[in-house]
DRENTOR-820843 format. One record per atom (N, C-alpha, C): x, y, z. Coordinates in pm, whole numbers, plus 32768, in hexadecimal, padded with zeros to 4 digits. Example, Ala and Ser with C-alpha at 12.3 -4.5 7.8 and 13.67 -1.06 7.14 Angstrom:
<pts>
85277DC7830C84CE7E3E830C85287EB6830C85057F1F82C485577F9682CA850A80038313
</pts>
This chain:
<pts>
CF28D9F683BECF14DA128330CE87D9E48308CE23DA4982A1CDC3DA40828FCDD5D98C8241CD6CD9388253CD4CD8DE81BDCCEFD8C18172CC90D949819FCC0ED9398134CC13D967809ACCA6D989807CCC7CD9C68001CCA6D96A7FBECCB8D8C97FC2CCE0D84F7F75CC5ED84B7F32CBD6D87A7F70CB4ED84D7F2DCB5FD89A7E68CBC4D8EF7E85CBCDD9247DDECBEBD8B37D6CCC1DD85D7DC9CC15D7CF7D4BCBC2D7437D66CB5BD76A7DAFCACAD6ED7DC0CA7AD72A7D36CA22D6AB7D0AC9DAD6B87C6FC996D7097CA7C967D79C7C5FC8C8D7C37C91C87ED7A57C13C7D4D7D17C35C767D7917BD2C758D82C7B72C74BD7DF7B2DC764D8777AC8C747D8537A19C740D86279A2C714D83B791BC7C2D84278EAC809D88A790CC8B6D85C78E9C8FCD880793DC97CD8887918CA0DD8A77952CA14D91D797AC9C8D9847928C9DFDA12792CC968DA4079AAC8EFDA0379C1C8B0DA2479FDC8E7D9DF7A83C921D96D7A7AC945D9727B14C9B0D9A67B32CA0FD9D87AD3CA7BDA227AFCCA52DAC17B36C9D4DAFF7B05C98ADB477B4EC96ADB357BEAC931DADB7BD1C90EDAB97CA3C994DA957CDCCA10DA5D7C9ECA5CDA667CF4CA97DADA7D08CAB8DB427CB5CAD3DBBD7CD5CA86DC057D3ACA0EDC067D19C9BDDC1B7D81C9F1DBC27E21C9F6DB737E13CA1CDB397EA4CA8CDB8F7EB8CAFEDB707E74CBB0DBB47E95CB54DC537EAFCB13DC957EA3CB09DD1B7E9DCAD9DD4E7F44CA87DCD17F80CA6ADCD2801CCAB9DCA28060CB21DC4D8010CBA4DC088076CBD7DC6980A0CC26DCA58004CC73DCF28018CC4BDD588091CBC6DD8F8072CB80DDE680CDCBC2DDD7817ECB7CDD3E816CCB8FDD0F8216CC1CDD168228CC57DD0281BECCEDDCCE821CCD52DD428234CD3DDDC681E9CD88DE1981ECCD1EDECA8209CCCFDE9681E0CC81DF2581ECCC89DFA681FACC5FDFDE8297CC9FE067829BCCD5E048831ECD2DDFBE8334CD81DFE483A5CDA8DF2F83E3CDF3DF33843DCE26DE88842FCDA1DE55848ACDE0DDD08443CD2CDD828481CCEADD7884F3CD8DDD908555CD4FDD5C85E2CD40DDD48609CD66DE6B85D4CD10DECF8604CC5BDEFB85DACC32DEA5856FCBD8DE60854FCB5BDE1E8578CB93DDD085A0CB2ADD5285C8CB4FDCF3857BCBAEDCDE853CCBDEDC8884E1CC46DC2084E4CC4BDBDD8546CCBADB9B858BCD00DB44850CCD88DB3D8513CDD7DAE884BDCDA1DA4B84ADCD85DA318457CD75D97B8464CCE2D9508445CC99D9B18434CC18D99D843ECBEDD91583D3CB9FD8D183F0CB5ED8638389CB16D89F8304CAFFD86B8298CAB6D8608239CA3CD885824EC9E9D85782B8C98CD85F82F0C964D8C4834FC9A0D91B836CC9B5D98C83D9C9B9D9E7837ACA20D9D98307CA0BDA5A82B0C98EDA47823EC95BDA108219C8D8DA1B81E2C87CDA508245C860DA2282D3C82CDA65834AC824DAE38328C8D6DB01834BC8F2DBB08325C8B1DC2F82BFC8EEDBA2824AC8BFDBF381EDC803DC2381E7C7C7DBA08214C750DBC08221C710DC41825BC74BDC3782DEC74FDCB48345C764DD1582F9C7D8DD38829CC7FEDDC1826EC78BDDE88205C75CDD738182C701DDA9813FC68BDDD38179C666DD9D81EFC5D0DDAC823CC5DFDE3082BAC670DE808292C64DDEDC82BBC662DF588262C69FDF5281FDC6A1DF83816EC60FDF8B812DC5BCDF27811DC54CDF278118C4F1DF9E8184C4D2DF7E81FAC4D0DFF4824DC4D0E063825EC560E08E8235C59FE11381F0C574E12D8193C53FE0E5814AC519E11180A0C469E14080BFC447E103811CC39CE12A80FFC3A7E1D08177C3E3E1C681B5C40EE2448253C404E29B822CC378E31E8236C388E3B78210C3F5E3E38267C3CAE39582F9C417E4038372C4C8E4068334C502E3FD82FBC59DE3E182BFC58CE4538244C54BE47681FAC50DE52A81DCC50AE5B88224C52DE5FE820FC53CE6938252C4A9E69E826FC441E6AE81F5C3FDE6C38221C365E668826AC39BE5DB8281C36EE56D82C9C30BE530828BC2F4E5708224C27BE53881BDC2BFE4F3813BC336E4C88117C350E48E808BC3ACE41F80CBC3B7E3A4807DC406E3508094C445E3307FF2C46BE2DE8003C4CCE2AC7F60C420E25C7F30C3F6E2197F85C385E2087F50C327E2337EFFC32BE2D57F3EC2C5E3147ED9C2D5E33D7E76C343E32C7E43C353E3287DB6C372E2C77D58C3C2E2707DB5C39EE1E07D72C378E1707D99C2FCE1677D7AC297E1267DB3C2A0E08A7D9AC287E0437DE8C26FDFA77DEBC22ADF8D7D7BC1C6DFD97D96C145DFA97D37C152DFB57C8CC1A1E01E7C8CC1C8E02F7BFCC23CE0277BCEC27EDFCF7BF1C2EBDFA07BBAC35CDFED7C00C367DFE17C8AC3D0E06C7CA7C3EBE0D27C3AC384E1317C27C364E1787BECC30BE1D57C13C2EDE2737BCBC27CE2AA7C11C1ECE28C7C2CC1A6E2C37C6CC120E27D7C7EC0BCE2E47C34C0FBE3437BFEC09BE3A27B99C0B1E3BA7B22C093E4217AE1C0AAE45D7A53C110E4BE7A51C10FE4E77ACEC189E5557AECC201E55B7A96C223E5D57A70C296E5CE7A22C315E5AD7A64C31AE62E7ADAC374E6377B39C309E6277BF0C33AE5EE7C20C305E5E57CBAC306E6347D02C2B1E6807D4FC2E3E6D27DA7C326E6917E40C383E6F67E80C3BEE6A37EF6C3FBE7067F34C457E7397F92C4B0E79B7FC7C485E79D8026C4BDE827809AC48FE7E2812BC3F3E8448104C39AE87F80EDC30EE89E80F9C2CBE8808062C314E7F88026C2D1E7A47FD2C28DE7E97F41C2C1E8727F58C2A8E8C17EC3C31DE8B57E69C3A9E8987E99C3F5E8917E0AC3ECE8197DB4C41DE84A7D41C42BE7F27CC6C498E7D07C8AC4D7E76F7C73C541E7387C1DC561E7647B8FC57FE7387B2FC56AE73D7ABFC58DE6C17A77C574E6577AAEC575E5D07A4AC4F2E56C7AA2C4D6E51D7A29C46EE4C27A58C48FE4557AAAC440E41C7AEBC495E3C37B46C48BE32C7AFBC51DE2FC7AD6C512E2717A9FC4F2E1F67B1FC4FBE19E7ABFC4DBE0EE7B10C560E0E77B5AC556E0A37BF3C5BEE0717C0CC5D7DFF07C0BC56EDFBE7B94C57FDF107B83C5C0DF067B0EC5FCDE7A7AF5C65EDE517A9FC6FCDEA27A92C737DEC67B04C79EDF1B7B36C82BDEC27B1EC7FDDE427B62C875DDF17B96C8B6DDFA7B45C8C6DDBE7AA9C926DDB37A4EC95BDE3C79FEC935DED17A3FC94BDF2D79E8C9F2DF3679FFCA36DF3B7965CAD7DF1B7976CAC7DFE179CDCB67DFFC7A0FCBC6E04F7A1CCBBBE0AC79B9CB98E13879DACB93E1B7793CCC20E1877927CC09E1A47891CCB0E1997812CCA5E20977D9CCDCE21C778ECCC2E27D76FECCBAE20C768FCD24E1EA7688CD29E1597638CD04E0F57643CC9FE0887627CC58E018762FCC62DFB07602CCACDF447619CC83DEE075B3CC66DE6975D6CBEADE257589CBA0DDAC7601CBDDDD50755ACBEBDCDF75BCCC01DC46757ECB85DC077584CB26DC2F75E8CA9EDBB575EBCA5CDBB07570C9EEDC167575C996DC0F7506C9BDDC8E749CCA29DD0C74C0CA37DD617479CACEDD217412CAD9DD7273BBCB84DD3D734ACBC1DD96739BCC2ADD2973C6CC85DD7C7430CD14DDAD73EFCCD6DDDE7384CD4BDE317325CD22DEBA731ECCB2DEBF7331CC56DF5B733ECC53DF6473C9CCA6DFEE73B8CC88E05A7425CBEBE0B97440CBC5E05874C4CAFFE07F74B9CB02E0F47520CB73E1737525CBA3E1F4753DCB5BE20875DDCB47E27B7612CB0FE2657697CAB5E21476F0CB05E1CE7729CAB4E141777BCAA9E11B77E6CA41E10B7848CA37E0F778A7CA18E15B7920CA1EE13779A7CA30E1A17A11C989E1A87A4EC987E1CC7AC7C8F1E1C57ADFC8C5E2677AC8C82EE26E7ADEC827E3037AD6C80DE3207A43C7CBE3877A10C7B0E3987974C84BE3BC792AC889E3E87995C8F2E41D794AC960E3F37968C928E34879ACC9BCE2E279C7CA3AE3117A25CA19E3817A4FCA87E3F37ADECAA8E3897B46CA65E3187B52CAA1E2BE7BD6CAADE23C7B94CAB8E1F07C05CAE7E15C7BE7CAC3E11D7C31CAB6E1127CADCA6EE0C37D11C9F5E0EE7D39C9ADE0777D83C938E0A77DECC91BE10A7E27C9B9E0E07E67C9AFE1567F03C9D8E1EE7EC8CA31E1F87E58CA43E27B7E0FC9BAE2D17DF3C95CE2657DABC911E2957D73C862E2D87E0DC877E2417E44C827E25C7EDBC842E3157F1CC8EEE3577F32C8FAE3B67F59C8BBE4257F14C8A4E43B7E65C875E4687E63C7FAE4C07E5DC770E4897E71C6FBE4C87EAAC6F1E4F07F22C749E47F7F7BC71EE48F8032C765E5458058C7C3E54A7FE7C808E5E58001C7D5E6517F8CC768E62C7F4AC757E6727ED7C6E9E6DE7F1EC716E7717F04C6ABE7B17F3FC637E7A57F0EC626E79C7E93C5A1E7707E57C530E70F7E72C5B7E67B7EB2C55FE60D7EBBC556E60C7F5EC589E5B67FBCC594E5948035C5D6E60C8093C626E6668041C65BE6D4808AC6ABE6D0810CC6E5E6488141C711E660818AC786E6AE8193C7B2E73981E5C83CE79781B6C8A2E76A81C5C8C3E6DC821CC94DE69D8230C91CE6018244C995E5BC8238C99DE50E8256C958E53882F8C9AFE570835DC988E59283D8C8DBE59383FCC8CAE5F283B1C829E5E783ACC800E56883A6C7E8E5578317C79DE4AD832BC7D3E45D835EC86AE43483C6C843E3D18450C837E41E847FC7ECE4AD84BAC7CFE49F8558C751E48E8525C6E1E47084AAC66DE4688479C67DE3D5849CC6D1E3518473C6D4E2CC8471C6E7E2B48505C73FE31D856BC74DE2C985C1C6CCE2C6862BC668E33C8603C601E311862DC5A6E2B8861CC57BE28A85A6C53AE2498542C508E1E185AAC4D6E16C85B6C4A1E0F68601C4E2E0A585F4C529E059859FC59FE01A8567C636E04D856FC64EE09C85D8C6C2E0CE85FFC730E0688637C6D9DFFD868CC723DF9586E7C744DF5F869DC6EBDF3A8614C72FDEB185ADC790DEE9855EC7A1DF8A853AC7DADF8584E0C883DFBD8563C86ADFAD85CFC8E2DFB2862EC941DF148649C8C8DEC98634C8C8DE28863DC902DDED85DBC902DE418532C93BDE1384E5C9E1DE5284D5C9EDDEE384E9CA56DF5B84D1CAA7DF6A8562CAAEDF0485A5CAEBDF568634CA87DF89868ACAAFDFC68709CA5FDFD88766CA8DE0918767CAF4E07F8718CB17E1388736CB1FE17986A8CADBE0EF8669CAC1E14F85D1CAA8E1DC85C9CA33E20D863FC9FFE28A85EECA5CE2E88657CAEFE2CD8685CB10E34886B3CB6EE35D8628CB6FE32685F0CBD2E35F8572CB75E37484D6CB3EE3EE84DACAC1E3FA8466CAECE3CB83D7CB5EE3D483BACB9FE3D8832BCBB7E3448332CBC5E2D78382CBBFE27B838BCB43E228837CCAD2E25783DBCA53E23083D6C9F8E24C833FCA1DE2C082FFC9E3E302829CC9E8E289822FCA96E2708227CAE3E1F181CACA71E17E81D1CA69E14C8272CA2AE0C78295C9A5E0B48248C97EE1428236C8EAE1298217C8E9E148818EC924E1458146C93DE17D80B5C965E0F08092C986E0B780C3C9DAE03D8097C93FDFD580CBC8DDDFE28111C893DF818137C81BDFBA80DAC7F5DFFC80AFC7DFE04C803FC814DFEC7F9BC871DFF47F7AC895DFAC7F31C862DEF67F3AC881DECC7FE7C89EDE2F7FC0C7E8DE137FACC799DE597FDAC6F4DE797FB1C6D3DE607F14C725DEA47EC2C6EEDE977E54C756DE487DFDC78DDDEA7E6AC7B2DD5B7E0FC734DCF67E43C710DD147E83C69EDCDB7E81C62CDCA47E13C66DDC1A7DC8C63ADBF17D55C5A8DBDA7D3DC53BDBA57D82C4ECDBC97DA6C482DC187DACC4B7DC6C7DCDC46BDD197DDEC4C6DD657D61C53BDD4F7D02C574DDA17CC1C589DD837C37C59EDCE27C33C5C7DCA57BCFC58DDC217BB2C516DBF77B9CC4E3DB767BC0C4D1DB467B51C4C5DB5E7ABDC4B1DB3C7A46C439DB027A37C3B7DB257A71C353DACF7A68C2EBDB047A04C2F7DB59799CC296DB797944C270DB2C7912C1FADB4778B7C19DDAE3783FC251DAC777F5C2A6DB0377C0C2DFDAF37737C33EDAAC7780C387DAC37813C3E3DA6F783FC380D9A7783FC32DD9CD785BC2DFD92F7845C2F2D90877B9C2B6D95C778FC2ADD93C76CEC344D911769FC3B7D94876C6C44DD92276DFC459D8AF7717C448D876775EC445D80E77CFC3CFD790779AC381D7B17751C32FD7357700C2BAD7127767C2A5D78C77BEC253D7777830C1E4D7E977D6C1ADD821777EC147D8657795C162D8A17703C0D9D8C776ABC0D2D8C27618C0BAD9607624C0D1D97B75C5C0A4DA347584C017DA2E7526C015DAB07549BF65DA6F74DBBFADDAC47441BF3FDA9D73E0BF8FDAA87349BF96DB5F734FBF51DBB973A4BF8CDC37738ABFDFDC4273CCC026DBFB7462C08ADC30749FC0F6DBFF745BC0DFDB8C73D7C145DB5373A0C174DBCE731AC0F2DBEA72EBC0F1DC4572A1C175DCC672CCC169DCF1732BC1A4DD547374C243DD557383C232DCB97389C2C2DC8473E2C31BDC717321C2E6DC8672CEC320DC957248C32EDD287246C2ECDD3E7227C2F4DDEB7235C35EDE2F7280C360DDF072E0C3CDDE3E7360C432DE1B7326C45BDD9572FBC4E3DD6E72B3C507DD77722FC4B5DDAA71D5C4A2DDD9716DC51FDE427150C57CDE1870C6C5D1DEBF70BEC57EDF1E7070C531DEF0703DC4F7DF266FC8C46CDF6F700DC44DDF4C7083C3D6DF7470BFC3E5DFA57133C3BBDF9371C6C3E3DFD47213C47DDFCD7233C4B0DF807262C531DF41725FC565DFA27315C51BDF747307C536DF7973BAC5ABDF407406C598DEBF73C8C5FBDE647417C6A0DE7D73F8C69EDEF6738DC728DF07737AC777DF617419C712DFAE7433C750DFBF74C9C700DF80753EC6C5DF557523C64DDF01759CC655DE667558C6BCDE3175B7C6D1DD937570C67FDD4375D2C645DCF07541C5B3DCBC7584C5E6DC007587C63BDBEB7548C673DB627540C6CEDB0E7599C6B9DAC775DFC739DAA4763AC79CDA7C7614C809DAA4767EC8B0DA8E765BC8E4D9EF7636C926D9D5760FC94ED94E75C7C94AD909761CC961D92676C0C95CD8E77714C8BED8AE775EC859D8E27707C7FDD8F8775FC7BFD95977BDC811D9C577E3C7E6DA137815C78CDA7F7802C71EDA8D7864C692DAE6780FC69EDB627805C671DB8A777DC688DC1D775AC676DC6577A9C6C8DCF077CEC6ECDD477822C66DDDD277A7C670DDAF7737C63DDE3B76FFC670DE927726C6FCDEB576F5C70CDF0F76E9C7A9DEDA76D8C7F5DF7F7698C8A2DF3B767AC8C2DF7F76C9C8A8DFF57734C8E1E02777AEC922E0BB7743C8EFE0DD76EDC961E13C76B0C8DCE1BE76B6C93FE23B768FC901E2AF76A0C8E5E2F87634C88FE31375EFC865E347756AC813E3D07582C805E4137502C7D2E47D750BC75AE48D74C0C6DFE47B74EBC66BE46A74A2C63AE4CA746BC636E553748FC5E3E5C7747DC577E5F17471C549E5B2750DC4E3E5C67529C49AE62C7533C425E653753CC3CEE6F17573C409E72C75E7C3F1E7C875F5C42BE7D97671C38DE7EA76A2C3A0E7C07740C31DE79B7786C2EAE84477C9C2B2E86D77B1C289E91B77ECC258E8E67887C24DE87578ABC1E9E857792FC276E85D7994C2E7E8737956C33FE83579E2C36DE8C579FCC38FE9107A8CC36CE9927A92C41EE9CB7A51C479E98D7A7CC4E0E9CC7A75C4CBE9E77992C489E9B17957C46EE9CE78CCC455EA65788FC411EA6F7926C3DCEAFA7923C445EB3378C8C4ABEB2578FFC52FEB8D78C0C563EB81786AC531EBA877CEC55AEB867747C5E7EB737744C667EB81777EC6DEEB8D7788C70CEB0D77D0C69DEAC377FEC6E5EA447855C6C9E9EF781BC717E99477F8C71BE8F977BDC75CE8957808C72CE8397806C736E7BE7846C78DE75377E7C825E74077D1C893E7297788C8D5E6997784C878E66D7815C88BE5C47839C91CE5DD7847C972E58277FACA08E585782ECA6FE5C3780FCA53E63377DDCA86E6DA77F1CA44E733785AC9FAE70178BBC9CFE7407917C910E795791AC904E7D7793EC94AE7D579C4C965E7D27A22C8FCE7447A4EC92DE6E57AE4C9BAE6B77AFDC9F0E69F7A6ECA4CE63F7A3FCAB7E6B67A1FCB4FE6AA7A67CBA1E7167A3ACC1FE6CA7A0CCC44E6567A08CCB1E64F79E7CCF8E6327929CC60E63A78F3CC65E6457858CC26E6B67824CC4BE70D7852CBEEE777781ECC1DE7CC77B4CC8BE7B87777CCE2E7DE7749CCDAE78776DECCA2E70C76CFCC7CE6B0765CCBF9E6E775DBCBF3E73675ABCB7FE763757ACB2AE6ED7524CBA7E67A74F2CB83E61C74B3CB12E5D87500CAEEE5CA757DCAB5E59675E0CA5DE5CC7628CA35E62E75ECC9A0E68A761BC91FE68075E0C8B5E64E7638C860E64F75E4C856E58C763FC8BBE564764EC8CDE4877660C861E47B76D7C835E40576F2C7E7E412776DC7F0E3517763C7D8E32577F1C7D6E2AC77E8C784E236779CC780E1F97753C742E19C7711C70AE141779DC67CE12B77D0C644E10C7848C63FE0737801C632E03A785EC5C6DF90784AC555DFAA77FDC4F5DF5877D4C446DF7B779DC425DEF7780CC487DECB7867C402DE6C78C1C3D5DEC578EBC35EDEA6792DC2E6DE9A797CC2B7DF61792BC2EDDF717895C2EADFFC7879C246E023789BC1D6DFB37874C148DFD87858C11ADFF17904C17BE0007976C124E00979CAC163E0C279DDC1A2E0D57971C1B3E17F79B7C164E1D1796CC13FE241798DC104E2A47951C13DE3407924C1D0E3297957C238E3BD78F9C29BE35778DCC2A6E39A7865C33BE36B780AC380E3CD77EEC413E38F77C4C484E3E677AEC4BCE42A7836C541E467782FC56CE4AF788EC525E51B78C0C4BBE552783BC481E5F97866C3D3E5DE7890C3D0E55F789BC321E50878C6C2DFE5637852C318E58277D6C28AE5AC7782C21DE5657745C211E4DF7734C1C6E4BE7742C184E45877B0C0F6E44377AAC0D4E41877E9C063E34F77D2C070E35B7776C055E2DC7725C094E2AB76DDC0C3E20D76ECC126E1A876A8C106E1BC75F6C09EE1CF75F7C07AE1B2754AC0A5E24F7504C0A1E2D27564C0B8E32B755FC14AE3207520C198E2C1756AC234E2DF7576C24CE29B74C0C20DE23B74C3C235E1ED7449C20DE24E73D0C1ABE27873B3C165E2DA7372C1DCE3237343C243E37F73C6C278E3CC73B7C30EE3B6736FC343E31D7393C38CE2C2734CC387E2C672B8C2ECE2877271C307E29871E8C2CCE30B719CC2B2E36A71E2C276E3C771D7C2D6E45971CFC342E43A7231C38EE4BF7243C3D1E51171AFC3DDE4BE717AC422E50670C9C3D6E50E705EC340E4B97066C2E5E4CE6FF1C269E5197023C277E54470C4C20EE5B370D2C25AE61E7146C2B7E63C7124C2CFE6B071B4C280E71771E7C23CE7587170C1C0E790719DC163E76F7230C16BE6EC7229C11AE68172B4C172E6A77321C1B3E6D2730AC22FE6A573B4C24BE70B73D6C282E778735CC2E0E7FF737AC28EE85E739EC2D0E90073CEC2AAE94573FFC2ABE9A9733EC272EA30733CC283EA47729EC300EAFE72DDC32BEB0B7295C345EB817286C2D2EBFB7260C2F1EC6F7293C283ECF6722DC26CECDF71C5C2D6ECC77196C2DDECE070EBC265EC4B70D2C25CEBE3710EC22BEB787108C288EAFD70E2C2DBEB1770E3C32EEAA270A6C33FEA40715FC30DE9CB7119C34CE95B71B2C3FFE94C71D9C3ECE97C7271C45EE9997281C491E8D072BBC4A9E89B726BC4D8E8167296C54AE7F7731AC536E78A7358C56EE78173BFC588E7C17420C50FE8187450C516E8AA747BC530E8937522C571E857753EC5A6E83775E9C660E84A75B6C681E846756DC6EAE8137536C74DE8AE74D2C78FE90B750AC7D8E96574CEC809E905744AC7E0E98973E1C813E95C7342C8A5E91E7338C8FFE943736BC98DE9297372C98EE8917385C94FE86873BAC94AE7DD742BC8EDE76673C9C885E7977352C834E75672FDC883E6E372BEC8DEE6FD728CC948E654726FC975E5FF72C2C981E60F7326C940E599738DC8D5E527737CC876E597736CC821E52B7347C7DEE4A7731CC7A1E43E7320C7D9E3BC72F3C76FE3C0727AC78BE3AF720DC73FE3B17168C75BE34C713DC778E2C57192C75BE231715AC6CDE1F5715FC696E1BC70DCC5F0E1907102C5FBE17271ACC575E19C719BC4E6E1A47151C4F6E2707145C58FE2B87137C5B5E31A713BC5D4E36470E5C5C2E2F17084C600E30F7008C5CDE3816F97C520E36E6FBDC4BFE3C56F1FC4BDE4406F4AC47EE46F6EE2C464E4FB6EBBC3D8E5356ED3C3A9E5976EDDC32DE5D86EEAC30AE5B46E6BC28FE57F6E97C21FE55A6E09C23EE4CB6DE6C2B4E4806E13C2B8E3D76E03C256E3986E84C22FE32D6E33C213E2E46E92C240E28D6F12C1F6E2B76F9FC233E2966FF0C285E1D56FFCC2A6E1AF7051C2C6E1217038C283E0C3707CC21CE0F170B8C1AEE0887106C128E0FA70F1C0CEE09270B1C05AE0E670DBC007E0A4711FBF7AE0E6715CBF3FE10F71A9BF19E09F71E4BEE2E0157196BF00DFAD71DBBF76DF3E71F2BFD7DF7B71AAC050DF2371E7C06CDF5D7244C068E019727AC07EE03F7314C055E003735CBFBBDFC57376BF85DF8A73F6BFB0DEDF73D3BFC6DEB77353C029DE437341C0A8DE5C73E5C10FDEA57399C171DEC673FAC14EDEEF747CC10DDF1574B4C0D9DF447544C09EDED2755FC057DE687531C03BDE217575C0A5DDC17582C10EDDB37540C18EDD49756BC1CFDD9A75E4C1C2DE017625C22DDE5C766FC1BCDE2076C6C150DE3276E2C11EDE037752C11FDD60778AC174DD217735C189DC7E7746C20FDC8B77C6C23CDD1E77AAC2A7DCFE7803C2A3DD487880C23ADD2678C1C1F8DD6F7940C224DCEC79B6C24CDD1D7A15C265DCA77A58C1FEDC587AD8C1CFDC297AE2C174DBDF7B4EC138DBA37AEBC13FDB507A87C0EBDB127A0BC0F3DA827A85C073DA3B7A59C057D9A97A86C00ED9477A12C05DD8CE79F6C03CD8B07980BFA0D85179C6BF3AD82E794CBEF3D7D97996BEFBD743797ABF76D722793FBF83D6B17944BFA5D67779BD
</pts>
């Protein structure tokens, strides 16, 4: 019988309860991994009894070849893309361009039709609901309606759910079957270790091996560290380790402001009672109504809309009309190191995005596309039927010809507090 998973009740270092109840989940999430996986241990490499110390070993092994896997074109159809190249180290596991949509497939000309989000700050995203209700920092008498799930349109729940789909997406990695990408892994250079970790006859069973690596895939981006490290300017400024200057303070009102930007009503910027550091964001799915982006090709086709969780990647609510139009509410860490926002990447500058925030109801003219007749056709990504969706809570609230609710220097007020929460900050005290 395994006994490393007693470490779920040693103190970890953490600002509360809630944040180390995070890393221990995170631990139970590689136990569990090791101890049951995709097959019994000692067909594995996983012998019964193992020490405390053997499975941290393990676990090490599995993220450091998850890691591996994640930077590997050759695991691509067409041997040139890895998970890497679209979400990049450097930018926050995130894209490394302006790109709306990426190109990828096996001869690297197709296109997707959503932008590629961060795969940092993941760990704590709850299970999609329909129904929501948080006790931490939200009134857990209000239902905060579609919540959670990874993906813009919350369709999965785990790592490894979410890992399967690019490596099979014809668009992205293209591989045409699980089969494919191991006989791509079992060539790879790291074949022995990842035989060393999975059994020695892992790769005669592909649907098995496919699992192994989907799942090492996952225990990668518990990797706190590289995924979740809380080390921004504002996590210091939290922590009494590192000051804001008076405009990022400026900003950091603004953002929490109801009356002004009020950001923080879905991007919670305050930590949980416990201490635990803001996640920014409530994990729920709203409908912004945004521009539709003409740069992403499948747009081409005035008839196609992009419906978030009515589809139509997403099929099992499609039939919800109430819910067309929702798209995931992302994190804003490390937001200032990307350069497309939103699901449809229409824009391409942070100050751009805010602009468009208090801007969208007292200038639509700025955003929309116009009709012949000239009239602005508002929310023009978004079929008319589907327009009450929409979210018209400030900064959502005005009218054409009111004044917006931040001007021109409280925007770079607010943009400069979003960049406090960039992570690699070093205080110089």
């Amino acid at each position: 019988m395994f006994r490393f998973c007693d470490i779920a009740g040693r103190r970890w270092p953490g600002p509360g309860a809630r944040f180390a109840s995070l890393l221990r989940q995170a631990v139970l999430v590689l136990c569990g991994f090791l101890a049951v996986g995709t097959g019994n241990t000692e067909e594995r490499g996983a012998p019964a009894g193992m020490s405390r110390a053997q499975i941290y070993r393990r676990v090490e092994t599995v993220m450091a070849l998850g890691r591996r896997m994640f930077v590997d074109p050759s695991l691509s159809a067409s041997g040139k893309m890895s998970c890497a190249s679209c979400h990049s180290p450097l930018y926050a596991f995130g894209p490394p361009n302006a790109l709306p949509v990426q190109p990828g497939g096996k001869d690297m000309r197709q296109t997707g039709v959503r932008a590629v989000p961060s795969l940092k700050y993941l760990q704590a995203v709850p299970q999609f609901t329909e129904h929501f209700f948080a006790s931490d920092v939200l009134d857990d008498s209000v239902d905060n309606s579609p919540t959670g799930g990874l993906t813009w349109d919350g369709r999965v729940d785990r790592g490894h759910e979410q890992a399967r789909i690019p490596l099979l997406s014809p668009s992205e990695m293209a591989n045409g079957s699980p089969a494919q990408f191991v006989a791509s892994l079992r060539q790879a250079p790291y074949a022995d270790d990842f035989r060393h970790v999975f059994g020695e006859a892992i790769f005669s069973d592909p649907e098995k091996a496919f699992a192994a690596a989907l799942e090492a895939f996952e225990v990668y981006q518990q990797s706190y560290a590289e995924f979740y490290p809380y080390n921004s300017k504002y996590d210091a400024f939290l922590a009494g380790r590192g000051e804001l200057t008076t405009r990022e303070q400026r900003g950091r009102s603004l953002f929490e402001d109801p009356a002004k930007g009020n950001c923080a009503r879905c991007h919670i910027s305050e930590p949980a009672a416990d201490g635990t550091p803001p996640q920014f964001t409530d994990y729920a799915l709203v409908a912004l109504g945004v521009p539709r982006n003409k740069a992403i090709p499948a747009n081409r086709n005035p008839s196609y809309f992009d419906l978030g969780l009515c589809g139509p990647l997403r099929s099992d609510l499609r039939d919800r009309s109430e819910y067309c139009g929702r798209f995931m509410t992302p994190s804003l860490r490390n937001v200032a190191t990307r350069r497309v926002f939103f699901h449809n990447g229409v824009f391409n500058m942070l100050r751009r995005v805010v602009e468009f925030y208090v801007q969208r109801d007292t200038n639509p003219e700025k955003w929309y596309t116009r009709d012949a007749d000239g009239r602005v056709r508002k929310y023009d990504d978004l079929p008319e039927q589907y327009h009450g969706t929409v979210d018209a809570e400030a900064p959502f609230d005005r009218r054409p010809g009111d004044a917006p609710a931040l001007s021109d220097d409280e925007i770079d007020d607010l943009v400069a507090f979003l960049r406090t929460l960039t992570d690699g900050f070093r205080s110089a005290k």
